[in-house]
N, C-alpha and C positions, 0 to 999 in steps of 0.2 A: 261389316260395312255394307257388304250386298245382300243381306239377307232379303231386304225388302225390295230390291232391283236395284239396278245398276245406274244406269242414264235417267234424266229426264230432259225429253228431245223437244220440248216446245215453252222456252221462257222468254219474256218481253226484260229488256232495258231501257234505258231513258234515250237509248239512240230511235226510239220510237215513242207510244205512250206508256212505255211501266216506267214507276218510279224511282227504279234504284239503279245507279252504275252498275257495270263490271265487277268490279273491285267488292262493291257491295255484294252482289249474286254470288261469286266466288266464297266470299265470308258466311251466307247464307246456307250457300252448299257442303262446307266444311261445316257447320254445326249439326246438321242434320244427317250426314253419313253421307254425304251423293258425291260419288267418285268423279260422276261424267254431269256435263249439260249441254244443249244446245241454245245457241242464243237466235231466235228468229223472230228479230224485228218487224213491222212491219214494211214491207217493201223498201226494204234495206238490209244496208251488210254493215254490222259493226266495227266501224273504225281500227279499233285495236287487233282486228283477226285480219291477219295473214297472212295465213294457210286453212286449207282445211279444219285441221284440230290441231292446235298450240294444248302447251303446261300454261296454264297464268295461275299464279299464287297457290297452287299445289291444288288446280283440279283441269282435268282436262275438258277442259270447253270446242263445241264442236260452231266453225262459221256454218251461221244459217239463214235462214228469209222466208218471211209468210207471206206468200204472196196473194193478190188478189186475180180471179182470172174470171173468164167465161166459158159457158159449155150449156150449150141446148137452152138457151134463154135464163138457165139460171147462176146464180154470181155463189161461185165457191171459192175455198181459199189452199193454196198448195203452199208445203213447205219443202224448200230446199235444204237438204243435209249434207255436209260433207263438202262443200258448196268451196273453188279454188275464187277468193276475190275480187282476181286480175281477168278475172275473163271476161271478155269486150261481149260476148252477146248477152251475157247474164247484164253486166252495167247497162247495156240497152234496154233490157225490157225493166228494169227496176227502172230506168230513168222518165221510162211511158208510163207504167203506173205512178210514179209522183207524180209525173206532170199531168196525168188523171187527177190524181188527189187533190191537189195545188188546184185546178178548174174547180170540182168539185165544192172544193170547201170555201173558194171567193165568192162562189154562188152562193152559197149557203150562209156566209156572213154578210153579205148583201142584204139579201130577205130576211135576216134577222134584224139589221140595220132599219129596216123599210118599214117591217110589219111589229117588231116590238121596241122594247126601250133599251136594247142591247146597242153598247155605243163604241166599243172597241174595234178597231179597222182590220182587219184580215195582215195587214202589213205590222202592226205591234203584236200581233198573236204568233205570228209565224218569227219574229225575230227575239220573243220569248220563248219558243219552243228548243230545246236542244238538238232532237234530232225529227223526223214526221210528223210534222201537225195532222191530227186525227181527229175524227169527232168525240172520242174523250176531253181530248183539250176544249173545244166547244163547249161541250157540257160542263168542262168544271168553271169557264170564263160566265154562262150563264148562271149559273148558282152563285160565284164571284161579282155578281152585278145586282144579284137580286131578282133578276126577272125569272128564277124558279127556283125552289127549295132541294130538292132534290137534285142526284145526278140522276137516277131514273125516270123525273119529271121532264126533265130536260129531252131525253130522247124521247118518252112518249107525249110530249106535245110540242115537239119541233124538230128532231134530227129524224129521228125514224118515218120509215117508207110511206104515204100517204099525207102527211102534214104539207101546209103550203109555203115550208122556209125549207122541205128537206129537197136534196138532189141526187136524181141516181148516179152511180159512179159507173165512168166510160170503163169497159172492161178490156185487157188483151185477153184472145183467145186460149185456152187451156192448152191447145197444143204447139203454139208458142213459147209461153212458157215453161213447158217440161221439156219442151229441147233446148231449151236456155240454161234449165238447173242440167240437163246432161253433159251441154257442150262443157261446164264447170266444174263434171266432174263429178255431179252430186245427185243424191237420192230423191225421187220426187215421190211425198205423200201428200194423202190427202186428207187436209187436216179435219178434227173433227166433225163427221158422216152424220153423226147424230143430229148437229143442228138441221140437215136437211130439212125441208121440208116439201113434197109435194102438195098438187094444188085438193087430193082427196086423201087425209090422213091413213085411211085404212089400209092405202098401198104405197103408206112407208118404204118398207122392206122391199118391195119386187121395183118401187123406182131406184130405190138409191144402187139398187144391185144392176140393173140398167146403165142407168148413171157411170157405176164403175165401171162396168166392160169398155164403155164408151172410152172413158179414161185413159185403162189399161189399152184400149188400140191405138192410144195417141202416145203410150210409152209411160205411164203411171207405173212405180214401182212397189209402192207401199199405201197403208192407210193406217192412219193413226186409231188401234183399238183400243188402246188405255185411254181413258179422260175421262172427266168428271163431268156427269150431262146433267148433273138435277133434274128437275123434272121433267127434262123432255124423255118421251115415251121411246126413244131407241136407244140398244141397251151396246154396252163395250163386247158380249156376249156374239150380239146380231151382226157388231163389224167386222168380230175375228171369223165367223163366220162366212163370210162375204169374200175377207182376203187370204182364207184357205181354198173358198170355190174357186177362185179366181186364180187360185198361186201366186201371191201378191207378200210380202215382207209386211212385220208389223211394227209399229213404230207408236210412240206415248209418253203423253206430257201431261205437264199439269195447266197449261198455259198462266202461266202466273204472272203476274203486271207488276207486282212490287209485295212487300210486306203489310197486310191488314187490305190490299183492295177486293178480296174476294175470299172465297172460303177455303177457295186449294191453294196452298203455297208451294213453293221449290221444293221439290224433292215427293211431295205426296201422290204422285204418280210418276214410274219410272216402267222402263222397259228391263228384260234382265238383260244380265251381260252376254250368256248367248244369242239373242238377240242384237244384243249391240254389235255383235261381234258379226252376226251375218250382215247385216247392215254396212258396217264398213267394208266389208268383201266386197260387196255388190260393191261399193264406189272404190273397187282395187286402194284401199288407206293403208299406208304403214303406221299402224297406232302408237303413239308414243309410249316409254316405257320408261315405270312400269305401268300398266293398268290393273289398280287394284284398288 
């Protein structure tokens, strides 16, 4: 069952924008061998998780959160591992980034409201959504209306950075937030490095490793080296590099939204269990048992 790793530490549920419940990922993760997962919604904590890591339907699911944050003008995303619920400063800063989101996306349905033939109110959108209204949901309500055929039309002629319907998101500070995931209890990494991008390609590598120190002095624990980057040019190779210079934990996902929304599903990127296993050290876990 571990042959091919153990964990995968970066899955979406419908308590954000992936597709499928709990119950469903659980069933997913039992067909394909995957002992462990992490569920990290967008800026949010799954309902059904309270504790760190519960057994739900014979696999051990880890509470988590991707969070959105700031650091040196540019917008990264950290995810919380191991992450205790009930903790009042973690609810606080998830409650600032909705409440970023929630501005964000009324603005952005507005100006779609204004400048195309998108007719749905930000208040029907948000009261059909289950759990974070995201700019996926955006995209699929405009392809649901016709005003673009695509889900990738949709962001590159209205939701992404430059267009005149899209809105930047207000960010909390990165070091904020990783004293948020610690006060909880839990691991702060940095989810995938790869997408980075500085503003001269060539010095990929020397910013993003900049970038991390910065991080790592604000209390950054890990960085996600397993993912699946396509074709951007920084490799899982150049992470695990980064967070051995650094002395930094490693941590990897497939970031999976649901079944069929992308090419990686559950379980096709995994950390091994030694790994897993450092990992919850570092956030003192008593693992449930058995883990296997």
């Amino acid at each position: 069952m571990t042959e091919h790793g153990f964990a995968d530490l970066h899955v979406h549920t419908t308590a954000s924008d992936g597709t499928d419940t709990l119950a469903e990922r659980c069933a997913q993760a039992q067909a394909v061998g995957l002992p462990a997962f992490a569920v990290t919604d967008h800026d949010s904590l799954h309902p059904a998780l309270s504790k760190p890591v519960i057994k739900y339907e014979q696999c051990h699911v880890i509470s988590g959160a991707e969070i959105r944050a700031g650091v040196e003008g540019h917008e990264i995303e950290l995810l919380g591992l191991f992450l205790n619920p009930q903790a009042s400063d973690l609810q606080d800063v998830l409650a600032r980034a909705q409440q970023h989101r929630i501005d964000r996306n009324q603005a952005i349905v507005e100006a779609l409201r204004t400048q195309t033939e998108f007719e749905t109110t930000y208040d029907t959108l948000a009261r059909r959504c289950d759990g974070v209204l995201t700019r996926p949901h955006l995209a699929e309500q405009l392809q649901r209306e016709g005003v673009v055929d695509t889900h990738r039309e949709a962001f590159q002629q209205y939701l992404n950075s430059g267009r005149s319907t899209h809105e930047p998101l207000q960010l909390v500070d990165c070091a904020t937030v990783i004293s948020a995931i610690h006060a909880a209890g839990g691991i702060a990494s940095l989810a995938h490095p790869g997408y980075f991008q500085p503003s001269e390609s060539d010095e990929t590598f020397d910013s993003l490793r900049s970038l991390v120190e910065r991080l790592h002095a604000a209390g950054l624990d890990a960085i996600e080296v397993s993912y699946e980057y396509g074709d951007f040019g920084f490799s899982a190779p150049q992470a695990a590099t980064i967070a051995t210079n650094i002395e930094l934990l490693h941590t990897g996902g497939s970031d999976c939204h649901g079944l069929g929304t992308s090419a990686t599903q559950i379980g096709d990127v995994r950390v091994s269990q030694p790994a897993f296993r450092r990992l919850s050290h570092k956030a003192d876990i008593q693992l449930p048992r058995p883990l296997s």
